[in-house]
N, C-alpha and C positions, 0 to 999 in steps of 0.2 A: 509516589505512583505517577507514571505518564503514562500517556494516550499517542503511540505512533504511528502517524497517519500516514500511508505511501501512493501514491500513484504512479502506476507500471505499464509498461506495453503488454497487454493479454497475451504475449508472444511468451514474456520471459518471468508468465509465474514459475511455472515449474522449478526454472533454475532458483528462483527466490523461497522456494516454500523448501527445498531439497536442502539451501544454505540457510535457513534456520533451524529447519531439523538437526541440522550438523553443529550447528548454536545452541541445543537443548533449548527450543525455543516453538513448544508445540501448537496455542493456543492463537488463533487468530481469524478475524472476521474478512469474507472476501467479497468484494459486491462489483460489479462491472457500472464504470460509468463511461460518460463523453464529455469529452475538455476540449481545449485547445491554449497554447502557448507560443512558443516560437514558431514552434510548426504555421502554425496559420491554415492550416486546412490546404487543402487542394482540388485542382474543378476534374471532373469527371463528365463525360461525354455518353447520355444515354437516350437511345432512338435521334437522334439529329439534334438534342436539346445539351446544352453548359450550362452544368448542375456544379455548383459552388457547395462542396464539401468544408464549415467550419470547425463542426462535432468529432474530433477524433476519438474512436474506443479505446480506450483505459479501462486500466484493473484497480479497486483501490482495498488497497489494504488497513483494518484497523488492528491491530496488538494494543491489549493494555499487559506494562510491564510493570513490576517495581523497579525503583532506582538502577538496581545492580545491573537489568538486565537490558539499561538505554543502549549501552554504548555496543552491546554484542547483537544487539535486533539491529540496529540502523548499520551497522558494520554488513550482517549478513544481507538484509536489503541492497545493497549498494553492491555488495559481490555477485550478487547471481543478478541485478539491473542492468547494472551497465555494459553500453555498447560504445560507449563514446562517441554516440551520435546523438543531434539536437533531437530532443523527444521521447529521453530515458526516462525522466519522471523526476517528481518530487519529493520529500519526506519533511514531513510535519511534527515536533514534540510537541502535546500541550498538554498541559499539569490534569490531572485528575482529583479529584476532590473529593468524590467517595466512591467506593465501589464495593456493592453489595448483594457476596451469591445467594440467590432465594434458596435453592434448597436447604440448608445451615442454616441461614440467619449470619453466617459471619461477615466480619464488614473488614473494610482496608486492604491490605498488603495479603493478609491472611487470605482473602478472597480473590484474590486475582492468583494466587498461589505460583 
């Protein structure tokens, strides 16, 4: 079981949620955050004051998948992400260790279904 962690331009969930749909890849948490990377932020000019923007809005994506389903969730990820511009975003695998639905009681692989 892995845990894949994505950060997206809020621009191009849509195209990201549309390409895993198309991945049979239904299940996924979405929360809006603020980064920065290469980007580095940029200054904005508001009432006569340079205001230094280093927080850029991001989407972050978590999917927990079983094995089978790494390589077709970071695939679709990557298809509806990119623009080939600095500031697509990143994708994170990291191992999962248990994962267990309350309402069942089932634990593992069975639970992330």
């Amino acid at each position: 079981m892995k845990m894949v962690i994505a950060y997206i331009q809020p621009h191009k969930l849509n195209d990201v949620k549309q390409e895993l749909y198309k991945a049979e890849i239904y299940k996924l948490s979405v929360t809006n955050s603020l980064g920065c990377g290469q980007q580095k932020g940029y200054t904005e000019h508001y009432r006569g004051v340079d205001i230094e923007v280093n927080l850029l809005k991001k989407v972050r994506l978590e999917i927990a998948v079983n094995e089978n389903f790494v390589k077709p969730t970071v695939d679709a990820i990557i298809k509806g992400a990119r623009t080939g511009e600095i500031g697509d975003g990143k994708i994170f695998i990291v191992d999962l260790a248990e994962c267990i639905r309350i309402r069942s009681g089932e634990t593992g692989s069975a639970a992330i279904g």
